[in-house]
C-alpha positions as CSV (number, residue, x, y, z in Angstrom):
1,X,203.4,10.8,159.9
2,X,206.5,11.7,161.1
3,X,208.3,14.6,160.4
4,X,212.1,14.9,159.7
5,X,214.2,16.6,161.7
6,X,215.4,20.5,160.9
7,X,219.2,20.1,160.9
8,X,221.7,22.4,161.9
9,X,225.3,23.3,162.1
10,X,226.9,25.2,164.5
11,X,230.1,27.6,163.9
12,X,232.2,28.1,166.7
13,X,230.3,25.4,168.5
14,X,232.9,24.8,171.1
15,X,232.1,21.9,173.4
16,X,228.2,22.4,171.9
17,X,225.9,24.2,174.1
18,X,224.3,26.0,171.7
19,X,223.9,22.4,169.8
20,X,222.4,21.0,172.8
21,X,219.1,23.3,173.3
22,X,218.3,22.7,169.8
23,X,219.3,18.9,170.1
24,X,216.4,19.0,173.4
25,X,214.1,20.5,171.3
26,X,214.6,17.7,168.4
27,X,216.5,19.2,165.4
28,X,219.4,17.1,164.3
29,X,222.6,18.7,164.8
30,X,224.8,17.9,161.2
31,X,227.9,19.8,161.8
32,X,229.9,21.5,164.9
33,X,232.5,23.9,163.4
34,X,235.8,25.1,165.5
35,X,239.7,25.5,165.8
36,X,240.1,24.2,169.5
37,X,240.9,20.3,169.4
38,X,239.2,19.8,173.3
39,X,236.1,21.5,172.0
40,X,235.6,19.2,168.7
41,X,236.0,16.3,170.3
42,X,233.7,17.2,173.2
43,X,230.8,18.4,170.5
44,X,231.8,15.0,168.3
45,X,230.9,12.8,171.6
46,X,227.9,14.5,172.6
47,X,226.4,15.2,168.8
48,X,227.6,12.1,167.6
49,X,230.1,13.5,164.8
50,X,233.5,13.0,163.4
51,X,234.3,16.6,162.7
52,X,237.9,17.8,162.4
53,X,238.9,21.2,163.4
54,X,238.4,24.2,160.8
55,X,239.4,28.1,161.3
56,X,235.8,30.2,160.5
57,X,238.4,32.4,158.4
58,X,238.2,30.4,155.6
59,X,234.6,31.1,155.3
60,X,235.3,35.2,154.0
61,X,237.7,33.5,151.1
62,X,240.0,34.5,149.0
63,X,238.0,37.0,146.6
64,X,234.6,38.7,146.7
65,X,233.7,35.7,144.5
66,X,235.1,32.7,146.3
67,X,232.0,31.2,148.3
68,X,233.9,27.5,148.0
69,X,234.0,26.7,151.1
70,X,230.7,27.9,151.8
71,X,229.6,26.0,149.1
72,X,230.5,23.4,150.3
73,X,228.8,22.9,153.9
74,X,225.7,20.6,153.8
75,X,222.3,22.0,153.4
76,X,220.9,22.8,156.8
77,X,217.7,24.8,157.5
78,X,219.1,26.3,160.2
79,X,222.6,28.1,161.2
80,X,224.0,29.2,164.5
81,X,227.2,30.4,165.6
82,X,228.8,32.0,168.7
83,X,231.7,34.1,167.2
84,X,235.0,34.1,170.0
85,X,234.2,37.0,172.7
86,X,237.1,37.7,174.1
87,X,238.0,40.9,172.1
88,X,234.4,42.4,173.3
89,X,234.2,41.8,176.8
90,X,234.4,43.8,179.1
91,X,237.1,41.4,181.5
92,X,239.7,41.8,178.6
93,X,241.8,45.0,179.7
94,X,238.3,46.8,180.8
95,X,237.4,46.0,177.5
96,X,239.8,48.0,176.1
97,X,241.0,46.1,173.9
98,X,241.4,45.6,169.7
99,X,238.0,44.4,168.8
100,X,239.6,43.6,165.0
101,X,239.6,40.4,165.6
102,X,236.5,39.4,167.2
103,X,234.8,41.8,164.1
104,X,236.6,39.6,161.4
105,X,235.1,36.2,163.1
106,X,231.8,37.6,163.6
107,X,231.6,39.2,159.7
108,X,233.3,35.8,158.9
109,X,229.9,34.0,160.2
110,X,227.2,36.4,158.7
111,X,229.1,36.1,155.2
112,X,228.5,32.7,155.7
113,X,224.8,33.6,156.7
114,X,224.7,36.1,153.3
115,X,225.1,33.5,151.0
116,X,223.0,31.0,152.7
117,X,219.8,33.2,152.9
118,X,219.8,34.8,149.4
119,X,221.6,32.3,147.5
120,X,219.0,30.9,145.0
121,X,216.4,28.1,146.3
122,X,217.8,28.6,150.0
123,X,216.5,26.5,152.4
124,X,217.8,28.6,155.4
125,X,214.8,29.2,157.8
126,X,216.5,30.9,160.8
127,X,220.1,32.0,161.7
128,X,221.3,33.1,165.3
129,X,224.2,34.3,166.7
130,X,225.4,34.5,170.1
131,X,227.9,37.3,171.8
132,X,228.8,39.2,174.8
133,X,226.3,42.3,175.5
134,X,229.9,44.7,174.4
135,X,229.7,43.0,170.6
136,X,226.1,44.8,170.2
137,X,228.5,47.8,170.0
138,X,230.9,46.8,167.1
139,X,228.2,44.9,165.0
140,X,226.5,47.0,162.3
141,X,222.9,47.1,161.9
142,X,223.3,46.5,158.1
143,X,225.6,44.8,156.1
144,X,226.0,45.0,152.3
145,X,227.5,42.5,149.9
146,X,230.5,44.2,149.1
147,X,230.9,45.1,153.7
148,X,230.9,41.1,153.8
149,X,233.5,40.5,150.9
150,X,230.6,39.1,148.1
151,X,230.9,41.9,145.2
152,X,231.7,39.2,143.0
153,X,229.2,36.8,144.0
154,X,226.7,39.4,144.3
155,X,226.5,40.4,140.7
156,X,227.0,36.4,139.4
157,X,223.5,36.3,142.0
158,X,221.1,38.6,140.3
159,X,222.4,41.6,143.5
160,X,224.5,45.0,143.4
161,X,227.4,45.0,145.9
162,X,225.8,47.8,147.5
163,X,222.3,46.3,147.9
164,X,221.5,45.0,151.2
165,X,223.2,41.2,152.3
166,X,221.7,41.0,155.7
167,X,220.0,42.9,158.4
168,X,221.0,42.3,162.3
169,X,218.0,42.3,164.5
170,X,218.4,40.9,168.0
171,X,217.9,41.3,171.5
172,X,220.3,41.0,175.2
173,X,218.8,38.3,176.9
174,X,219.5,36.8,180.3
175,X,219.7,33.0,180.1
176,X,218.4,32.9,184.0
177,X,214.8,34.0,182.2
178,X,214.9,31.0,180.5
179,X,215.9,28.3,183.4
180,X,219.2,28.5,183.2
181,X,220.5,28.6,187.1
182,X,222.5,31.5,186.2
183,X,222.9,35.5,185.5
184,X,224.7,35.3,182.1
185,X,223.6,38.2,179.4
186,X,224.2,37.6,176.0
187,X,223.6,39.5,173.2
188,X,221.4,37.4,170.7
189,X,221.0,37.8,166.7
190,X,219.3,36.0,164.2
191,X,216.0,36.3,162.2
192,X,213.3,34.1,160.8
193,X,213.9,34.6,157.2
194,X,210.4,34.7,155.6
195,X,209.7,37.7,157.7
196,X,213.0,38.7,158.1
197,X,212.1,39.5,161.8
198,X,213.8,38.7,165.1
199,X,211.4,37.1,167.8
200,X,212.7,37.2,171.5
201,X,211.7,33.7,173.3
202,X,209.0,33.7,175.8
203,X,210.3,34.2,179.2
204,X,209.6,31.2,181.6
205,X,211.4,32.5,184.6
206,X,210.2,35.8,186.7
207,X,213.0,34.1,189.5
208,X,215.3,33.1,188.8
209,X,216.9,29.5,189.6
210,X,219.7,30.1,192.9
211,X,223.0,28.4,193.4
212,X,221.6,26.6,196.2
213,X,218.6,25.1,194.4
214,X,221.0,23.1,191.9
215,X,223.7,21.7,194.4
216,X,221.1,21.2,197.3
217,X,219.9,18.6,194.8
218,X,223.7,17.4,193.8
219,X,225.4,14.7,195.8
220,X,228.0,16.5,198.0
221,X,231.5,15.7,196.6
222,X,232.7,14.1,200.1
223,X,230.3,11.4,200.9
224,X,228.6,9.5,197.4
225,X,228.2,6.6,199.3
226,X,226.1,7.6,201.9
227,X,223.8,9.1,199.2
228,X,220.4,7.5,197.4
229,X,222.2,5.1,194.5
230,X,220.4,6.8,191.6
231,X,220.8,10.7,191.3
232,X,217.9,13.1,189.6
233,X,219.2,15.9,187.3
234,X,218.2,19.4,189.4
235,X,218.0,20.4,185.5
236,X,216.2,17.6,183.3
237,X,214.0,15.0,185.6
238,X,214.2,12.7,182.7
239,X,218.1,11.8,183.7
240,X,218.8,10.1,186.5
241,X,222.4,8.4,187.4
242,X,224.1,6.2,189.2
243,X,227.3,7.3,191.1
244,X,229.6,5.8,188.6
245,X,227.7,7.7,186.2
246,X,228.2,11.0,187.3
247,X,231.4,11.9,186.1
248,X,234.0,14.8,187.4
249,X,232.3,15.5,190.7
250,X,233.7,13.4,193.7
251,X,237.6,15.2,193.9
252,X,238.5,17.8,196.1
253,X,238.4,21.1,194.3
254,X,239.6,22.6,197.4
255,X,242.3,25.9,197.4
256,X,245.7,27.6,198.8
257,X,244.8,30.0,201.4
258,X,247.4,32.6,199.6
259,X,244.7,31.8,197.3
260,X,241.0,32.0,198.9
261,X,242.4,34.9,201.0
262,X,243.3,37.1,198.0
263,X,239.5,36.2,196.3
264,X,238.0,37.1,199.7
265,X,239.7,40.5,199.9
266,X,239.0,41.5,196.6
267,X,235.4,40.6,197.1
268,X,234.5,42.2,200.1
269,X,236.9,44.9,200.2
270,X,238.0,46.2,196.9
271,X,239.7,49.6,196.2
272,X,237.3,51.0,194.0
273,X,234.4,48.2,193.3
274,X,231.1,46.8,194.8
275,X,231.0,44.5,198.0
276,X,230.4,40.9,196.6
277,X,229.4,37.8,198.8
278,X,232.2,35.0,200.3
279,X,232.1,32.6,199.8
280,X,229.0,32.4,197.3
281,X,225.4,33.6,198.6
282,X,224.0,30.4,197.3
283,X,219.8,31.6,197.3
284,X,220.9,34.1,194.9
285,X,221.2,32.5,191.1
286,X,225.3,31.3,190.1
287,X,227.4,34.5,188.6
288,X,228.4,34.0,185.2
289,X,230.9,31.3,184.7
290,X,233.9,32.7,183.1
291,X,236.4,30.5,180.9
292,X,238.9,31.1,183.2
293,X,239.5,28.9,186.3
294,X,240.9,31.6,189.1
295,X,240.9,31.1,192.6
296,X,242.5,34.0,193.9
297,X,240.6,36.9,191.7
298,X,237.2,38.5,192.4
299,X,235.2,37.0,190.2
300,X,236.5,33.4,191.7
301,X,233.5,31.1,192.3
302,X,234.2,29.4,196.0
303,X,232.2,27.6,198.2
304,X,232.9,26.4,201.6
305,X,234.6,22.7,201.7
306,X,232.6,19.6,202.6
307,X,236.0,18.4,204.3
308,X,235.9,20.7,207.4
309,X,239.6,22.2,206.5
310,X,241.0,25.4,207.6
311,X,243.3,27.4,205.7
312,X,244.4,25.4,202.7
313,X,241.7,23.6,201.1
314,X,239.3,25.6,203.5
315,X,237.2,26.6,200.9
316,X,237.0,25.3,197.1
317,X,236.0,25.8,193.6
318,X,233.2,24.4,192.0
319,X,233.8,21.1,190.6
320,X,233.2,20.5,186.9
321,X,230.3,18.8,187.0
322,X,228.5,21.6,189.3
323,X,229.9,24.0,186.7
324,X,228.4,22.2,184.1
325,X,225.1,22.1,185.5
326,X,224.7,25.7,186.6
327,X,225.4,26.6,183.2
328,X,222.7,23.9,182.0
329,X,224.2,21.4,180.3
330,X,222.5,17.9,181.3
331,X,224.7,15.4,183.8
332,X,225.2,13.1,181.3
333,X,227.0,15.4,178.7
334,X,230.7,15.1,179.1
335,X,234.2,16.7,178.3
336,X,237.6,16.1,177.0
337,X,240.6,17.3,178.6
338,X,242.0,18.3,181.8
339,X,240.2,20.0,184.6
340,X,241.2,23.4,183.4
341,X,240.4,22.2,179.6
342,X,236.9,21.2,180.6
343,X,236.5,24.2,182.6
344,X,237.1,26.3,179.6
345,X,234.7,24.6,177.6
346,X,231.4,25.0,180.1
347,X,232.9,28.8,180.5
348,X,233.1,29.5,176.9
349,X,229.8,27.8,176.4
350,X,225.9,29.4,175.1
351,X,223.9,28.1,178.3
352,X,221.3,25.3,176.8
353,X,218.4,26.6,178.3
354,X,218.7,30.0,176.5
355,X,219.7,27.6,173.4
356,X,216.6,25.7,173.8
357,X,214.2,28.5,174.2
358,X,215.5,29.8,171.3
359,X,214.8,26.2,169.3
360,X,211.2,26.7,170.8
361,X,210.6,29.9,169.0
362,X,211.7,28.1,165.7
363,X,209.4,25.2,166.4
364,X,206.7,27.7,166.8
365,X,207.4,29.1,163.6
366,X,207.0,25.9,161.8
367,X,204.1,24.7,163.8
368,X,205.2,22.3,165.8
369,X,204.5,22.3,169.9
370,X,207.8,22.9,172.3
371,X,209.3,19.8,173.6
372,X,208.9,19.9,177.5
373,X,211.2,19.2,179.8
374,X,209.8,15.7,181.0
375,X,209.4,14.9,176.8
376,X,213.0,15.7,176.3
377,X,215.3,12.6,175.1
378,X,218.8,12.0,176.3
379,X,219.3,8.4,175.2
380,X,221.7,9.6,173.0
381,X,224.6,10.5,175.7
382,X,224.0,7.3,177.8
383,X,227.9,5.7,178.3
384,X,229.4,9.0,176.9
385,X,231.3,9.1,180.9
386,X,233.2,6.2,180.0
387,X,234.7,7.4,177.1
388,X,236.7,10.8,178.6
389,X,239.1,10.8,181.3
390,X,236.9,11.2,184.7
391,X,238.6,13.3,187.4
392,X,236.2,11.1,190.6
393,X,238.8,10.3,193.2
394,X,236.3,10.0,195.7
395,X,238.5,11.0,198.1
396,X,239.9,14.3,200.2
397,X,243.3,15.7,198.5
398,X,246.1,16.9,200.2
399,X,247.1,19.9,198.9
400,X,250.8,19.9,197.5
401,X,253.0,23.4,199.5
402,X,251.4,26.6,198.2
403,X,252.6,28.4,195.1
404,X,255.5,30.6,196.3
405,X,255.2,34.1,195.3
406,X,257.9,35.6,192.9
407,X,260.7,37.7,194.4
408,X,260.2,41.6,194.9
409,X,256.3,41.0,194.5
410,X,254.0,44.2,194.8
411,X,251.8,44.8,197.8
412,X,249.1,46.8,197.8
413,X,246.5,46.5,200.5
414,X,243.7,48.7,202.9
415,X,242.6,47.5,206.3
416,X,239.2,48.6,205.1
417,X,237.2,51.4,202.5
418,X,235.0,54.0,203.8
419,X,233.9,57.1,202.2
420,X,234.7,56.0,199.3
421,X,238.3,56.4,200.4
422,X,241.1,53.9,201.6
423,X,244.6,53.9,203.2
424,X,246.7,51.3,202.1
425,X,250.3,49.9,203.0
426,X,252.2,49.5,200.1
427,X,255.6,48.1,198.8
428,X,256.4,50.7,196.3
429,X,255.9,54.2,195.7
430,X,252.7,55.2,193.5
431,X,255.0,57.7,191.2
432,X,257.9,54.8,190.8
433,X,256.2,51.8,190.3
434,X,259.1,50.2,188.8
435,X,260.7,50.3,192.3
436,X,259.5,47.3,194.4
437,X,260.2,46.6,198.1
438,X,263.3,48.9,198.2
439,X,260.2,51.0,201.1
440,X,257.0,50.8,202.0
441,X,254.7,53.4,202.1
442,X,251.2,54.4,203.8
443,X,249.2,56.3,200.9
444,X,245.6,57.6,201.3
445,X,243.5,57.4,197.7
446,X,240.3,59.2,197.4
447,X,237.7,58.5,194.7
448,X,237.7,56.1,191.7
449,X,238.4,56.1,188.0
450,X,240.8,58.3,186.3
451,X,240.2,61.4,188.1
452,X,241.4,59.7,192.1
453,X,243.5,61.7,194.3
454,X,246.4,60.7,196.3
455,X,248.0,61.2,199.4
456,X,251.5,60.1,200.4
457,X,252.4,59.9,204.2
458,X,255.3,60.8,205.6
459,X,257.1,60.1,208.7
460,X,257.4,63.6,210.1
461,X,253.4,63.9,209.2
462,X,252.8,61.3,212.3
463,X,253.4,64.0,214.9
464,X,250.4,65.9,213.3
465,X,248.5,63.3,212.9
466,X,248.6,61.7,216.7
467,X,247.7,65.2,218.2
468,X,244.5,65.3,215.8
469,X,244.0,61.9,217.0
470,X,244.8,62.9,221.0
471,X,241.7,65.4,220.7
472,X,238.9,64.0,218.8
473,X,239.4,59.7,219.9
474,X,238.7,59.3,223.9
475,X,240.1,55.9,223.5
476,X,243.5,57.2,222.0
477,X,246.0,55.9,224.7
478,X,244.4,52.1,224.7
479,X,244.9,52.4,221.2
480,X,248.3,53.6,221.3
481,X,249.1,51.2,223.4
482,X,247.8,48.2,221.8
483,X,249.4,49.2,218.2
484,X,252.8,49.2,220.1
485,X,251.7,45.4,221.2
486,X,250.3,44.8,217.8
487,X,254.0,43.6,216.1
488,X,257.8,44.6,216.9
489,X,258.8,47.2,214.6
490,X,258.9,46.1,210.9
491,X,261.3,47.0,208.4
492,X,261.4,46.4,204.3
493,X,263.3,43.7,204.0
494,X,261.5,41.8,206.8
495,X,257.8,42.9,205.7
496,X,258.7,41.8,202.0
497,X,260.3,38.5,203.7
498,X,257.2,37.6,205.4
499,X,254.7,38.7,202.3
500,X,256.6,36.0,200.2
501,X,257.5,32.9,202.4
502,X,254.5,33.4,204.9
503,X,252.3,31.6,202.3
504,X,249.7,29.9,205.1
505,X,249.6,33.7,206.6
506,X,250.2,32.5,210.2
507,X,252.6,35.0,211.5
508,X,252.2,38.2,213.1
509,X,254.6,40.5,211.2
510,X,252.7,39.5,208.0
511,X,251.3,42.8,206.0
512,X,248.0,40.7,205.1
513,X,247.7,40.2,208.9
514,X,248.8,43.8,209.9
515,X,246.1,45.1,208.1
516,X,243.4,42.5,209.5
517,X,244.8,43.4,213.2
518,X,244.4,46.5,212.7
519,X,241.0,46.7,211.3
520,X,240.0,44.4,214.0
521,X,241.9,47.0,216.6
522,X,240.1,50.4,215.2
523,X,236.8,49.4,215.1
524,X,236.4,47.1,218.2
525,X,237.8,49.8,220.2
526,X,234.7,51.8,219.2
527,X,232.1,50.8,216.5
528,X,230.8,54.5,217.2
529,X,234.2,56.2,215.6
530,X,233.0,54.7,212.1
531,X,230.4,57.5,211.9
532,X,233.1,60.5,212.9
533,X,234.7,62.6,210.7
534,X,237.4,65.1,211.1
535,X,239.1,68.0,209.5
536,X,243.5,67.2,208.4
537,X,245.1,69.7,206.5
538,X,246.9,66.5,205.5
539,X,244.3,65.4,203.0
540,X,242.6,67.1,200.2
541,X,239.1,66.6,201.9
542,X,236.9,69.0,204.2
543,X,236.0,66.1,206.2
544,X,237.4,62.5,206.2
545,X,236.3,59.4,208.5
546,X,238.3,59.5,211.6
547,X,239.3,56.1,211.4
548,X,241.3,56.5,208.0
549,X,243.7,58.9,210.4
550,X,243.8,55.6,213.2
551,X,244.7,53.4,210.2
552,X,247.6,55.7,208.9
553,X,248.9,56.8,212.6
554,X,249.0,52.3,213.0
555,X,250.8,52.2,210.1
556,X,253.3,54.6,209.9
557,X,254.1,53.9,213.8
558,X,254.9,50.1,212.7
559,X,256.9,51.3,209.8
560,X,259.1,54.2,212.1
């Protein structure tokens, strides 16, 4: 006999991730529910809908007794939403920022969730919710009728406005535990309403899936035809495509130096954070994908070209399609929009393997047995590629002139961090920020976080500094010497020339190239003098590595 489908909708369902694990795992998906254009017309394709965009706001109405709009939606035995993050995470201003906003979406959805579960003959068997781990912070573990704007419709309902509406129960899970091939954490909500429990998914992953395991198994972007015909989903073995079927994969993704150089920097040498890997340590499993496309920021994703370039377009971003897939969604699902537009979409996205694990969990609580991965069907999205605007060239780009940088912009740079302490070249003064490439300045910072200390060199200090040097570094006068070699004397107006209209970073008397030279200088002179550490009256520390005073002594002599 068979059995008809559970059916849900999905609020804030952007381009329908969280649709798709539960669309694997056989529920029918009735209704996708967002603001963002792209993202309904991306969920319509792939869910088969003609939805139209709606604002979740409408959902807390007018008055505590104004449930039309609720009333409204089609029955559905199950309801899941992913509330906009932005205001919780952590990458918005340290996640500073004024959480009003993602609170009034988020109570939005559970008023929503209040009226389905206790309204009278509800059908409502499970509700989720989906957020950044920060939201667990901001979301109360109780909400009462008249917290989620029902007084009204409480008392019409048989309820006080005080009583209890809902209860949040949930769990941070990792979507890499699950299958996804990626590290994303999400905080996860919901319950099973005849118990009114939360139950976590089984785990199915002690390792995780790595970078390399997904795009080892993904045609490279240069050279389709000299791959098999068919390709094999590294995700779902039941999908397997031809090259004109795999859309928005063959183009060059490839990047500015100005660009890659930056990323680099910031990843392996950072002021005050952690060493990460570039480009991409592909055996360890993909770092979250963020909605934003950067290329020059630290948490850019960049691999190595396929097109043997250097400097511009030497290494590249991930394509859509591999972004796609390391966050789970199957080859054949597809996106509307530009590159950028698309990328938003997978970034903003609940990963389906965490999606479907939780669909698994439901199944289970029904009875019914897990749909596997060689069971699952995806007849549904076959010819969906030749209904969006696929960005295949299948050929190598030439990248237009980099992206000049804007006049008087600010420098800040170290040749390297040790000690948990850095000397950097900069184009403005650390009191007068406002005062940009009028001098340049060496400044020593020590520490992290609020409570850093700073040191300001000056040019009499150099003197002091080169007799300290003369004593404790046997190698002083070759390295003298070679920082007289290393670049003519430098000025303002010709360092800030160079920062801004070197933009392939090929000559000398670049700052980004200073610095390089002279990390390349200090410690190939001796790898010993790393370990040293010497005593300057100059600097608010007992002991500092020696090779902070080289840096500042090959500094300030290029600036006298």
């Amino acid at each position: 006999m068979s059995i008809k489908p559970m059916r849900v909708i999905d609020f804030f369902c952007g381009a329908g991730g969280f649709s798709e694990g539960f669309r694997q795992q056989g529920f029918s998906i009735i209704m996708g529910i967002d603001y963002w254009q792209p993202a309904i017309n991306s969920h319509n394709l792939n869910h088969d809908l003609n939805d139209t965009i709606k604002d979740a706001l409408v959902f807390w109405g007018g008055s505590s007794g104004d449930t039309d709009e609720i009333d409204g939606l089609e029955d559905a035995e199950i309801l899941i939403g992913s509330p906009s993050c932005v205001s919780f995470s952590m990458s918005n201003r340290a996640g500073k920022a004024d959480k009003t906003d993602g609170i009034r979406l988020v109570e939005a959805y559970l008023r929503v969730i209040a009226v389905k579960r206790n309204q009278e003959n509800s059908i409502l068997k499970a509700w989720y919710m989906e957020n950044v781990p920060k939201s667990r912070e901001f979301i109360r573990e109780k909400y009462s009728f008249s917290q989620l704007n029902l007084s009204e419709w409480a008392k019409k309902n048989g309820y006080q406005a005080n009583d209890v509406a809902l209860e949040i129960k949930g769990e941070i899970l990792n979507a890499g535990d699950y299958g996804a091939p990626q590290g994303r954490k999400r905080f996860i909500a919901g319950e099973w309403v005849e118990t009114g429990e939360f139950y976590s998914p089984f785990k199915t992953h002690e390792t995780h899936k790595s970078v390399a395991d997904i795009r080892s198994k993904m045609p490279k972007i240069s050279t389709p035809e000299n791959h098999p015909s068919k390709f094999v989903d590294p995700n779902y073995v039941n999908i397997v495509l031809s090259v004109k079927e795999l859309s928005d994969h063959f183009y060059d993704t490839g990047v500015h130096k100005i660009k890659w150089e930056k990323a680099e920097f910031l990843k392996t040498n950072h002021p005050f954070m952690g060493k990460m890997s570039f480009p991409e340590n592909e055996q360890r499993t993909s770092r979250t994908i963020l909605a934003t496309r950067s290329a020059g920021a630290r948490e850019a994703i960049l691999y190595r070209s396929e097109y043997n370039k250097e400097g511009d377009g030497e290494y590249r971003l991930p394509t859509i399609r591999e972004a796609a897939t390391l966050m789970g969604f199957p080859f054949s699902y597809q996106f509307f929009g530009s590159e950028g537009v698309k990328w938003k979409q997978i970034g903003n996205s609940v990963c389906p393997h965490l999606s479907s694990a939780i669909a698994k969990m439901v199944r289970e609580k029904t009875g019914l047995p897990p749909i596997l991965n060689h069971e699952m069907d995806f007849s549904a999205l076959d010819g969906n590629y030749k209904k969006v605007d696929n960005l295949n060239t299948f050929r190598e780009t030439n990248l237009p002139p980099p992206p000049s940088r804007r006049d008087n912009a600010k420098f800040r740079r170290h040749a390297f961090k040790l000690g948990n302490m850095t000397v950097d070249l900069m184009n403005y003064h650390p009191d007068r920020k406002d005062e940009v490439a009028e001098n340049w300045y060496v400044v020593s910072f020590f520490g992290t976080g609020t409570g850093y200390k700073r040191k300001v060199f000056l040019d009499a200090e150099l003197n002091q500094i080169e007799k300290i040097l003369e004593s404790q570094v046997s190698e002083f006068k070759k390295f003298k010497t070679s920082i007289e070699k290393m670049a003519d004397p430098v000025c303002s107006v010709s360092l800030q020339s160079m920062y801004e209209n070197d933009l392939h970073i090929l000559e000398k008397g670049n700052p980004i190239l200073i610095l390089k030279n002279l990390k390349s200088l200090i410690f190939e002179l001796d790898p010993c003098l790393k370990n040293k550490t010497v005593s300057c009256s100059l600097l608010p520390k007992n002991k500092i590595p020696i090779v902070h005073l080289m840096s500042a002594y090959g500094l300030l002599t290029l600036l006298r």
